[in-house]
ZAMARGU-4260 file (C-alpha; in steps of 0.2 Angstrom, whole numbers, plus 5000, padded with zeros to 4 digits):
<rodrens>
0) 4877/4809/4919 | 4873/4796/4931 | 4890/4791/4938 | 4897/4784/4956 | 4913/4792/4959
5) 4923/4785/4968 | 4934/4800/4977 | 4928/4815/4983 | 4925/4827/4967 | 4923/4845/4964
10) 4912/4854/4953 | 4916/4873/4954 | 4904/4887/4943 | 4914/4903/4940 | 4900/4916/4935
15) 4913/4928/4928 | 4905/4942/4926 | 4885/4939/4923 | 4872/4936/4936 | 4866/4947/4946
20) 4855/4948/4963 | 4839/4944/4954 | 4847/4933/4941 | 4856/4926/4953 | 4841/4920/4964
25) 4831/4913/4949 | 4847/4901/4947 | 4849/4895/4963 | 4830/4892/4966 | 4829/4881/4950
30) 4846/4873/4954 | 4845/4867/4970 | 4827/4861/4966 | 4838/4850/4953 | 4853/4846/4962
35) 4853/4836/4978 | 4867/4834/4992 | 4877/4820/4987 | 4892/4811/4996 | 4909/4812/4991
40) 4904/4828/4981 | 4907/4848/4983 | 4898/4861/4975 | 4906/4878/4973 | 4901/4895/4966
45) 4909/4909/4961 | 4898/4923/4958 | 4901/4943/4955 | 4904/4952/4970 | 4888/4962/4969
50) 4879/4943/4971 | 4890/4934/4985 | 4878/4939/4999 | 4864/4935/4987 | 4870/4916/4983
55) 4878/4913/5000 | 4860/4917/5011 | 4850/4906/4996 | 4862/4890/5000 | 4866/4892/5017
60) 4854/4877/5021 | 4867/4866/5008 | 4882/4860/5018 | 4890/4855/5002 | 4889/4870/4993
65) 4903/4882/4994 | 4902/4902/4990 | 4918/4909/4984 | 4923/4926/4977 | 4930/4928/4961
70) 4947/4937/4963 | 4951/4946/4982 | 4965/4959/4987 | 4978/4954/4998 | 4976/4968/5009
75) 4963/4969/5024 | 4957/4987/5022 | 4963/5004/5013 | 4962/5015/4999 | 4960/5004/4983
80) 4946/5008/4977 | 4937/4994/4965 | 4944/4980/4976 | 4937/4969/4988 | 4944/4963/5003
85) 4943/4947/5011 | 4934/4952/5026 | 4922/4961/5016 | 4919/4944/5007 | 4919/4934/5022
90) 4906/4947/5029 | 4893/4941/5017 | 4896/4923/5016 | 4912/4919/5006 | 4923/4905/5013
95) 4936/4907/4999 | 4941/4913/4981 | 4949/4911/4966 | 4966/4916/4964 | 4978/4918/4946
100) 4964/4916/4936 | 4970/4917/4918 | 4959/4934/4916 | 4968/4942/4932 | 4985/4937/4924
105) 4984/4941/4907 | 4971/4954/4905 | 4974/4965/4921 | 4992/4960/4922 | 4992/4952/4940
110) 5009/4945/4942 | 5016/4929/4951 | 5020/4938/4966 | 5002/4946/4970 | 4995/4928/4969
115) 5007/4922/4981 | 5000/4938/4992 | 4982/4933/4989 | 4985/4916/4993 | 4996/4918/5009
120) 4982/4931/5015 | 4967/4919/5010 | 4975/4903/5020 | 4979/4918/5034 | 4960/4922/5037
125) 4956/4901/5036 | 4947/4904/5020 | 4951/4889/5004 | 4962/4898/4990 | 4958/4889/4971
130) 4974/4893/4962 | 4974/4892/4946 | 4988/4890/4934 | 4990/4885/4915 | 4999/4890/4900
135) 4998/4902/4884 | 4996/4893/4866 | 5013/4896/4862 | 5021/4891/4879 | 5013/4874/4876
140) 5016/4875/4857 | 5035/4877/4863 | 5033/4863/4877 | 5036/4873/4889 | 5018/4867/4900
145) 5028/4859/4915 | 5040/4873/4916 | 5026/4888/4917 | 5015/4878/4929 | 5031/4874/4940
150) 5034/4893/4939 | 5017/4896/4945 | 5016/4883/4959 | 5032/4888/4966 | 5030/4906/4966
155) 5010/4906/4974 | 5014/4891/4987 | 5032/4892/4994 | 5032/4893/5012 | 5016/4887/5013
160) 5013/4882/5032 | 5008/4860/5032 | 4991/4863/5039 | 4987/4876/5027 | 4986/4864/5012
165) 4971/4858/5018 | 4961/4871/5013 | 4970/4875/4996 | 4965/4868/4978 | 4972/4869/4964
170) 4965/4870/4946 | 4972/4870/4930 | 4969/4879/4917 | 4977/4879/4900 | 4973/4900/4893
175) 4971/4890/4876 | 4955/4878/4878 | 4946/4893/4890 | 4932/4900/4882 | 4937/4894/4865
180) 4928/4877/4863 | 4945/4868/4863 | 4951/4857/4880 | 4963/4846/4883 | 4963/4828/4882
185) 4958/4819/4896 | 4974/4811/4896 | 4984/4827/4893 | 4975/4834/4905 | 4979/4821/4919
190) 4997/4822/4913 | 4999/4841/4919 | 4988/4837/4938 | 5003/4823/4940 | 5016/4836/4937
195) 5007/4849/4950 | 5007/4834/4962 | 5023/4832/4961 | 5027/4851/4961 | 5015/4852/4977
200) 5025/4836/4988 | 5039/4846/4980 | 5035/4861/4991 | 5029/4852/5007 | 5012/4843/5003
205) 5010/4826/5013 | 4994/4822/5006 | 4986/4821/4988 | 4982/4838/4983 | 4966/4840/4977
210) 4968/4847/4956 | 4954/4851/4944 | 4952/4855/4929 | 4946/4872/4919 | 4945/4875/4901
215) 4929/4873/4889 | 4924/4859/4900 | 4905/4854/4892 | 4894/4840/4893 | 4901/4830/4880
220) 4917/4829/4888 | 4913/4831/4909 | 4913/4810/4909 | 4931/4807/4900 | 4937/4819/4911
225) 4931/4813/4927 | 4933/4796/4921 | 4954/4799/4923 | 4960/4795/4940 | 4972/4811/4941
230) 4956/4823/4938 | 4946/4829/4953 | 4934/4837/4947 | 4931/4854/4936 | 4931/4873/4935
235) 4917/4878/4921 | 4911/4894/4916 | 4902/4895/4903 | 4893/4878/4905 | 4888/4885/4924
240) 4877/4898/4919 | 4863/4890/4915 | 4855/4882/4932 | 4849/4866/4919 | 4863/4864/4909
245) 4873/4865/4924 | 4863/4853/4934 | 4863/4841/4921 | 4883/4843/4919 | 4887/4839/4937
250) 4875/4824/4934 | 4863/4825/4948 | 4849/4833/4936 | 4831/4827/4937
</rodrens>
C-alpha cells in the first residue's frame, strides 16, 4: 500500500498473547528493517507484558514508534497478584495501554466502572489510554450500536480533565468482526467514529478526537478503510503478528 495520507494516522499491533522475548526481537529486527519513519504516521505496539522491556529497548531509537501494555490495573502497588501496574509498565518503557479491550469485558468480566479507573489512572501518570468500545452481534442486530458505545464512552471518559484528552485515543471495535474474518463497512464503520465524536465534544473534547478502527482489519480491506475521512487509522491483531505481513499492511514495506 503506497498511499499519502493526508492526516496523521495510526496503525496500532495488539500482540494479544503471542511473542515472546526472543520472538519478539526476531520481529522487531526484520520490521524496523522494513518500515521507515514516516510523517504524519504513528506506530504503536502492544505486546505481552513478559516482552514490554524487550520491544521498548529494541525501538527506542524510533520516535514514532509507541510501546504500550496490553491491559494495566488502576492501582499503583498491592496485593493483586497477576496484575500489573502502571509504574511497573512505565519502568520498562510503556508510555500507555489499552483499556476495555473486548477480551478484558467479556471474557474476564471487567465492567465499565474499572475502565473508567484504568483510564483516570493511565491519564494521571501522563501515560496515552486507547479505550476501546464496540458492540455484541445481537446489540448491533437490535440496533442498539450508538446506545452501547455512548454507554461505554460516558462511563470511561466523564470527568475527564481538558488537557487530558490529549493523550487519550479511542478505538472501536465491534466484538462481532474481531477475530472472526468479518469487519464492518468502511462506511459503517465511519458512521460509529462520528457518533464517538460526538459523544466525545459531548463530554468536553475541543478538538477532534483521534478514533480508529479494530476488527479483522487485513490487507484487503486497510485501503477502503483508511480511504474514509472519519477513520484514523487501525487496531489489528492478528494481521500484526507477522513483522512482513505487517509491514506491508501499514504500507511502508520494501
Amino acid at each position: 500500500m503506497e498511499t499519502e495520507q493526508m492526516r496523521p494516522v495510526i496503525f496500532a499491533a495488539n500482540w494479544k498473547m503471542h511473542h515472546g522475548p526472543l520472538a519478539a526481537r526476531e520481529f522487531v529486527e526484520t520490521f524496523t528493517e522494513l518500515v521507515g519513519v514516516r510523517d504524519g504516521r504513528t506506530l504503536w505496539f502492544f505486546p505481552p507484558a513478559t516482552t514490554l522491556g524487550t520491544v521498548a529497548h529494541l525501538t527506542v531509537h524510533r520516535p514514532d514508534i509507541q510501546i504500550g501494555a496490553q491491559h494495566v490495573h488502576a492501582e499503583a502497588k498491592g496485593a493483586f497478584t497477576g496484575e500489573v501496574s502502571i509504574p511497573l509498565v512505565q519502568e520498562v518503557g510503556a508510555t500507555g495501554a489499552l483499556v476495555g479491550h473486548s477480551e478484558r469485558r467479556h471474557l474476564f468480566g471487567e465492567t465499565d466502572e474499572q475502565t473508567h479507573r484504568q483510564v483516570r489512572a493511565l491519564l494521571d501518570a501522563g501515560m496515552t489510554a486507547m479505550l476501546c468500545v464496540g458492540e455484541l452481534l445481537a446489540e448491533r442486530e437490535a440496533g442498539r450500536t450508538a446506545e452501547v458505545v455512548r454507554r461505554q464512552l460516558t462511563a470511561a471518559l466523564s470527568g475527564i480533565e481538558a488537557l487530558a484528552w490529549d493523550r487519550l485515543i479511542i478505538a472501536y471495535e465491534p466484538v462481532w468482526a474481531i477475530g472472526t474474518g468479518r469487519n464492518a463497512t468502511p462506511a459503517d464503520a465511519a458512521e460509529v467514529h462520528r457518533e464517538i465524536r460526538t459523544v466525545c465534544a459531548a463530554l468536553g473534547r475541543v478538538d477532534r478526537q483521534p478514533v480508529l478502527y479494530g476488527g479483522s482489519v487485513n490487507a484487503a480491506c486497510i485501503l477502503a478503510l483508511l480511504a474514509e475521512s472519519e477513520i484514523d487509522g487501525v487496531l489489528v491483531g492478528g494481521a500484526s503478528l507477522d513483522a512482513d505481513g505487517w509491514a506491508g499492511l501499514v504500507g511502508f514495506g520494501a
